[in-house]
N, C-alpha and C positions, 0 to 999 in steps of 0.2 A: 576471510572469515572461515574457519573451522566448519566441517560437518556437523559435530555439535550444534553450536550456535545457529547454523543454517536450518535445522532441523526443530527447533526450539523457535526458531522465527516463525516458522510456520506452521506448529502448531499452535502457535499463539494468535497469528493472523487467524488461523480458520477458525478457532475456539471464539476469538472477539466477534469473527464476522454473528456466527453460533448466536451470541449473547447479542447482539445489537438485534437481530432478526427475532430471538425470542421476545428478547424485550419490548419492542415496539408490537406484535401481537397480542402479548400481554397487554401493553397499555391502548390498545387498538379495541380488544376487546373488552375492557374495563371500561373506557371511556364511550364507546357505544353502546350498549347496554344501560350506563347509565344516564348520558343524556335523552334517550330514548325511552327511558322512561317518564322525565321531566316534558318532552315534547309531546305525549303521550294525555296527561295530564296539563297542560297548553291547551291541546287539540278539544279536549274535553269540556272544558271549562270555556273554549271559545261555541261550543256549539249551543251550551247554557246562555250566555250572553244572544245568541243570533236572536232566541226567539224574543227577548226584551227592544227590539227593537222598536221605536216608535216615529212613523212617518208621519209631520200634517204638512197636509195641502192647502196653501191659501192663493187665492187666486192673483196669480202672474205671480207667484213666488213658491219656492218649495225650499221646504226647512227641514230637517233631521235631526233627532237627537238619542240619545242612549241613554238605556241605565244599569247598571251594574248589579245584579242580582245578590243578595245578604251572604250568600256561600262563599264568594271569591273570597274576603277573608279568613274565611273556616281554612280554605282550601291552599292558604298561603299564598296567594297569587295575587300580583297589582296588576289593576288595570288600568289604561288612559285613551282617552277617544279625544280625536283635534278632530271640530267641525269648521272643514275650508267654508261654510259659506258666513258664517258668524266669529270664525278666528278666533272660537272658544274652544276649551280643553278642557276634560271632565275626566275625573281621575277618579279610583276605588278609594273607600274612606279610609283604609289600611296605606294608603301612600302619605308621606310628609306634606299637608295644603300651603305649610307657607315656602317650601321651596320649590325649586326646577321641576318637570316630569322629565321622563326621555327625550331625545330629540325628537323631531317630526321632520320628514322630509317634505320638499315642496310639492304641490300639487301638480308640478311636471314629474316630477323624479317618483310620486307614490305609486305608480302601475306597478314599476321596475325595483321597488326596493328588493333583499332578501324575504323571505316567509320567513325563516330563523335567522336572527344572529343574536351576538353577545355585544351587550350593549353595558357602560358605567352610569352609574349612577351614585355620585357622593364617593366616588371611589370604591364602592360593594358592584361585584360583578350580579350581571344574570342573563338569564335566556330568556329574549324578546320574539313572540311573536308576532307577526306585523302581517295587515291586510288590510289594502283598501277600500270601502263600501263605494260601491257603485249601483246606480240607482238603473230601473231595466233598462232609462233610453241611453246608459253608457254615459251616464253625468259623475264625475267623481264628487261628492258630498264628504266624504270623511278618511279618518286613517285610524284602523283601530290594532292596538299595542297591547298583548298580556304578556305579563314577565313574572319571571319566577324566581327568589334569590338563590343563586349557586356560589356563594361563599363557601358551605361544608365541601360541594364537589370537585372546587377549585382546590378545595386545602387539599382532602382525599388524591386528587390526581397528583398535588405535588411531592404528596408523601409518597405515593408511587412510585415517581422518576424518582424520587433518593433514593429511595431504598432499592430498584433496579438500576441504579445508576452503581452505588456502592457498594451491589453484589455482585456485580459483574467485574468492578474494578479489583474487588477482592480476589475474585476465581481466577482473574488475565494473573494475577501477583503468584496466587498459589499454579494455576499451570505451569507460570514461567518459570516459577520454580524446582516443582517437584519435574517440570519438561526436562529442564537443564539436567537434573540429578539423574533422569531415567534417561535422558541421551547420554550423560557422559560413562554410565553405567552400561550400556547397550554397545558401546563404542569402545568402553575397554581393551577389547578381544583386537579390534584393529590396531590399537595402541601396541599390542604383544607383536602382531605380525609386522609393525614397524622395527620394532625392538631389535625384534631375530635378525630382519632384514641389515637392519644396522650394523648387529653386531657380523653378521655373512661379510658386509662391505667389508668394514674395520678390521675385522681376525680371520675369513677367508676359513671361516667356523662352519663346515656342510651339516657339521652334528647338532646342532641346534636345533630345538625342536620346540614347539608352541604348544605350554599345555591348557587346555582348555577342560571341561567336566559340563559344560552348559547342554541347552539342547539343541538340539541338529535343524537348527531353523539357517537362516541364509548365513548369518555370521560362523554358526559351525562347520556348513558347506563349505563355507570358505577356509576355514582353518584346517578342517581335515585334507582341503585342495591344496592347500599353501603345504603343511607337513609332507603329502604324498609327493613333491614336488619339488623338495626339499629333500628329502630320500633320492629320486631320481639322481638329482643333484649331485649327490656325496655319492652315488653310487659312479656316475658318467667322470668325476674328478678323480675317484677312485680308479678307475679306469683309466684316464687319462695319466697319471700320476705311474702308474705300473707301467702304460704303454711306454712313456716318458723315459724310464728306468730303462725298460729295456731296452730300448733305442739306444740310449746313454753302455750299457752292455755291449750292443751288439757292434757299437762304432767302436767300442775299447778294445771289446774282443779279435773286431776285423783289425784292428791296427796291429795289434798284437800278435796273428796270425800272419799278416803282411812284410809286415817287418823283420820277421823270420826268412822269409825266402831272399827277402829283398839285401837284408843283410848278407845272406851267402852269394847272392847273385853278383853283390860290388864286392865286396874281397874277392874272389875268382877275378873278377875280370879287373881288378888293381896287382894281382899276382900276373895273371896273363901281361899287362900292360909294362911290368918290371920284365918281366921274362923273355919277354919281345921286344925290350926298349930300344931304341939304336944309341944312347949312351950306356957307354961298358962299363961305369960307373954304379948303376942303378940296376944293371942284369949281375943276378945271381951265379956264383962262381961252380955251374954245374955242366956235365957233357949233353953232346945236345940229345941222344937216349933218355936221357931221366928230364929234361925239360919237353922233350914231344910228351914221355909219358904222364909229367904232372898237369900237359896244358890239354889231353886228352882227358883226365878226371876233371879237372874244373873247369871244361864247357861239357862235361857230363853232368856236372854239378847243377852248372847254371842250365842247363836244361832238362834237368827232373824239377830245380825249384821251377820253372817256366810254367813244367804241366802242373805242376801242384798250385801257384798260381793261376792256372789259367780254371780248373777245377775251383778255386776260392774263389774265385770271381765271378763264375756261371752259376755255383750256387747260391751266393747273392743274390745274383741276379733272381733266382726261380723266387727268394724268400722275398725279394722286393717287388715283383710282379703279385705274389700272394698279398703283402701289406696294403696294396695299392686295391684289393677287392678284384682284381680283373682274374677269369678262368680262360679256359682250354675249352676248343672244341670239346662235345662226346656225340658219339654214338653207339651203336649196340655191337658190343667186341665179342667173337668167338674165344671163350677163357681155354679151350684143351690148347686148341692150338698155340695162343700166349704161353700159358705154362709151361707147354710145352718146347719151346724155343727157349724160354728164360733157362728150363734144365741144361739143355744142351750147351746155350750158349757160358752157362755158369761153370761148368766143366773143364771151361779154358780158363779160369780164372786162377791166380797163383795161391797156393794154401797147402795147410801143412795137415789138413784135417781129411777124414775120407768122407766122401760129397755121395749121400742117398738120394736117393727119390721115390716117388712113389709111384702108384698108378693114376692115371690121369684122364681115365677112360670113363670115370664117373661123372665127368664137365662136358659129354658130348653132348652137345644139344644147347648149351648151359651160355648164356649171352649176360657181357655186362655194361650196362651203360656208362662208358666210358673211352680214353685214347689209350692206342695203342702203346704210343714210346714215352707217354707219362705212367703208364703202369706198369711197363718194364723197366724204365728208372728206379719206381719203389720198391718194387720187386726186389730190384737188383743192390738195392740200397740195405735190407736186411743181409739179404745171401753176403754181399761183401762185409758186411757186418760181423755175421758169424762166422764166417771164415777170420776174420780178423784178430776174433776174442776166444778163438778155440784153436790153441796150438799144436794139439794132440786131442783125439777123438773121432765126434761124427758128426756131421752137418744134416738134417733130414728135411727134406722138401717136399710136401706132400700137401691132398686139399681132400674136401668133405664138404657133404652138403647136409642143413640142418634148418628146415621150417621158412624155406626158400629164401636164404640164404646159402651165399656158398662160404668155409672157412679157407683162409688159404694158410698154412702153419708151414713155418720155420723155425726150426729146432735143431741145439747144440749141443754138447758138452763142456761149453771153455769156463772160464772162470766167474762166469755170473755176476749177481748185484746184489748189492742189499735191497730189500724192501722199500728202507727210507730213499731210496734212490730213483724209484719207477718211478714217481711221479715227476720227474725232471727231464726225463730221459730224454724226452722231446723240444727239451728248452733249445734255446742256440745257442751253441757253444759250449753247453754243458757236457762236461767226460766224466765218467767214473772215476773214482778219486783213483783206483786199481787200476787203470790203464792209461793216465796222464803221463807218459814221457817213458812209455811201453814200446803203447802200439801208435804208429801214426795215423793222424787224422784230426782235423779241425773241429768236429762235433757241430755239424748243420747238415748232415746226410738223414738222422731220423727226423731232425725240424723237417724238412721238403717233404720225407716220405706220408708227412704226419697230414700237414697240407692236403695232398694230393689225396688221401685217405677221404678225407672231409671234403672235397671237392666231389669226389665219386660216392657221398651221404653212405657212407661207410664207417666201420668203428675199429678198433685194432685193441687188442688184449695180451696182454704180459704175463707169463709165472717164470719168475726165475728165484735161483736159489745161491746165494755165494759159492763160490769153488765146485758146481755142480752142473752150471750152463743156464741158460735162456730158451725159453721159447714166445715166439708171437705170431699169434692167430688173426689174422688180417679179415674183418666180416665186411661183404661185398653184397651188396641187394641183387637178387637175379632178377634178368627183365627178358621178357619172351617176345622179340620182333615178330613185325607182320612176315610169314612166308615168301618171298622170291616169286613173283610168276612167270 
C-alpha cells in the first residue's frame, strides 16, 4: 500500500473514530435529557397518587385499595395498581378496560423489579414506573405502574441515529475523498524526487534538478536536501571523471615517456649484441677502433637513458605518494642557511645562462615549517627550470619578506609563456608548446614542486611574458620556534 492510501487510511480511521464518539454524546445527551424529563413527570404524578391511598382494616384481614386522582389523564399518564391480596387490577380510565394492562410481576419477583423500564403495550412503547406498596409490618399488598406513552420519543431518537448515522457516513465519503486528493497532492513533490532519482539511475544525469516553489515545510526540507545532494553529487563525479582523465593522461604520458628511453636502451644493446656476436656473419664489417668507439656511445647511451629513467620513475613516484594523501615529516627549517646552500650548490649546475643571487641575510632569524631535502628539491626544481629555458641571459635567485611571509623568487630571461599557458604549467606532463622537442625533460618537475608547495600551506605566483622570461615567487608562511635552552 502506498503512502498515500496509508495516510488516507488513517485519517479516515481517526475522523470515524471523531464521528462515532461525537455521535453517541450527542445521542447520549439527547436521549438523557429527554427521558428525564418524562421520569420527572412519573415521579410527580406518582407522589399525587401516594396521598390517595386508602387502607381498611377488618379484623384478621387487611385489604388495600387505590384510586387514581382525575389529573393523570390531564397529565397523559396511565396508571395500573394489581392488589396481590384480591388478584384485582385497577387501572386509570385513560387506559383501554377491555384489553391487557402491563405485565405484573409475581409477588416474589416485586421487591426486585426495575423502578424504570420500557415496557409494550399493543405494540406502543412507554416508560413504566413500577413500585411496590408495602405495608409498615413489611407485608407486600400491591404493585403500583405509571407509564407514560414514548411513541414521539422513540420516533425523535430514531430520526436521530439517521440523520447521525448518514452524516457521518457522508463526511467518512467526503474525507476519503478530498483525504486522497490532499494526500496525493502533498505527496507529489516525493513523486518528483522519485523521478530525478530514476532518471540519475537510468541516464547517470547528476544535472537533474527538482523544481519545487511550495513552502519550506518537511517536504521542501526535503527537496532542497535531496537538490543540495545532488550538486554534491555532480560535483564528487565531476571530480572523479577529471581525476579519471587524468589518471588516463598521466599513464599515456608515462608510457610515452618510457618508451623513449626504453627504445634507445634495446637498439644499443641489439647493436652491442651484433658487434660482439661470435658469429662473423652478423658482426659488422668494421676495425676493432671504430667498434670500441661505437660500443663506448651506446652504453653511454644506455646509461644517460638509465638516469633519465631512473629520474622518471622517482618522480612518479613523489606524484604517486602525493595522490595517495600521505606527506613528509616537517619541522621548523632555518631558510638563510637552505637558500643558502641551494645558491651554492645551483652554481654547479650545467647552463648557459649567468646564475645571480641575492642577499640572504634578510632570512636570518626566519624558520619555516617544513623539510629540509623536499624544499631543496623544489627549489631546485625551478632553478633547473630556468636554467633550462634561458639559453642566453640571467637567472636571479633572491627572497624578501612581506606581512610574515617570506617570498622566495626565481627569475629569468629565456623564452617565456603565453598567458593562456600558466594555468597548466603545473599539470603532468604538460610542456610549452615552445619547448617540446627543444629542451629535455618530461614535464612533472613543476607538478612535484607544486605539491610540495601545498604541503608546506604555501602558494607560488607566476608573471611571465613570451620571448622575455619567467619569474616565480614561491610564498612560504614563516613560523618562529620555541628558543633552544
Amino acid at each position: 500500500m502506498s503512502i498515500r492510501l496509508r495516510l488516507t487510511a488513517w485519517y479516515t480511521c481517526i475522523l470515524a473514530v471523531t464521528l462515532v464518539l461525537f455521535g453517541s454524546a450527542v445521542y447520549g445527551v439527547v436521549h438523557y435529557n429527554m427521558y428525564s424529563d418524562l421520569k420527572k413527570k412519573l415521579m410527580d404524578q406518582r407522589n399525587k397518587i401516594q396521598r390517595n391511598y386508602i387502607i381498611d382494616l377488618s379484623k384478621g384481614q387487611v385489604t388495600f385499595d387505590i384510586y387514581f386522582s382525575g389529573d393523570i389523564q390531564a397529565a397523559q399518564i396511565f396508571g395500573q395498581f394489581h392488589n396481590y391480596q384480591s388478584g384485582l387490577t385497577y387501572i386509570s380510565n385513560n387506559m383501554d378496560q377491555s384489553g391487557p394492562g402491563f405485565s405484573v410481576p409475581s409477588a416474589k419477583n416485586a421487591t426486585s423489579a426495575k423502578q424504570f423500564d420500557k415496557l409494550y403495550l399493543k405494540g406502543n412503547p412507554f416508560l413504566v414506573y413500577q413500585e411496590p406498596i408495602v405495608l409498615q409490618n413489611n407485608q407486600l399488598v400491591g404493585f403500583l405502574q405509571l407509564a407514560v406513552y414514548t411513541g414521539h420519543e422513540e420516533n425523535m431518537m430514531k430520526l436521530l441515529r439517521s440523520i447521525l448515522i448518514t452524516s457521518a457516513t457522508i463526511m467518512l465519503i467526503m474525507a476519503t475523498t478530498f483525504g486522497l486528493f490532499l494526500a496525493r497532492k502533498s505527496m507529489a513533490p516525493i513523486g518528483k524526487v522519485i523521478e530525478a532519482a530514476s532518471q540519475i539511475q537510468n541516464g547517470s544525469d547528476l544535472s537533474v534538478r527538482i523544481a519545487y516553489d511550495g513552502p519550506q515545510d518537511e517536504i521542501g526540507q526535503l527537496i532542497n536536501t535531496v537538490n543540495s545532494m545532488l550538486g554534491r553529487m555532480e560535483g564528487f563525479y565531476k571530480n572523479l571523471e577529471e581525476s579519471y582523465a587524468a589518471q588516463r593522461r598521466f599513464v599515456s604520458d608515462a608510457s610515452h615517456e618510457l618508451r623513449t628511453p626504453l627504445t634507445t636502451i634495446r637498439g644499443n644493446v641489439d647493436l652491442l649484441q651484433k658487434m660482439w656476436s661470435k658469429d662473423a656473419s652478423e658482426r659488422p664489417n668494421l676495425d676493432e677502433e671504430t667498434m670500441h668507439e661505437m660500443s663506448l656511445e651506446a652504453v653511454s647511451d644506455i646509461a644517460d637513458e638509465s638516469k633519465r629513467m631512473s629520474r622518471l620513475v622517482g618522480d612518479m613516484l613523489s606524484l604517486a605518494r602525493a595522490d595517495t594523501g600521505r606527506t613528509f615529516e616537517k619541522e621548523p627549517v632555518p631558510l638563510e642557511i637552505l637558500v643558502e646552500e641551494v645558491a651554492r650548490r645551483a652554481n654547479m649546475l650545467p647552463r648557459t645562462a649567468e646564475w645571480i643571487t641575492g642577499d640572504f641575510s634578510i632570512l636570518n632569524g626566519i624558520y619555516i615549517n617544513g623539510n629540509k631535502d623536499y624544499m631543496q628539491q623544489m627549489l631546485f626544481i625551478f632553478i633547473e627550470n630556468a636554467f633550462k629555458y634561458t639559453p642566453e641571459g640571467q637567472v636571479t635567485f633572491d627572497a624578501f619578506i612581506y606581512k610574515n611571509q617570506v617570498g622566495i623568487r626565481i627569475s629569468d630571461t629565456g623564452i617565456g609563456m603565453d598567458k593562456e599557458e600558466v594555468p597548466y604549467i603545473f599539470d603532468r606532463f604538460y610542456r610549452a608548446d615552445q619547448s617540446r622537442g627543444v629542451t629535455e625533460g618530461i614535464g612533472l618537475g613543476l607538478s612535484i614542486a607544486k605539491w610540495i608547495i601545498d604541503e608546506l600551506q604555501g602558494s607560488v605566483e607566476v608573471v611571465t611574458r613570451l620571448g622575455e622570461g619567467t619569474t616565480f615567487v614561491i610564498w612560504l608562511p614563516i613560523v618562529y620556534p620555541t628558543p633552544l635552552e
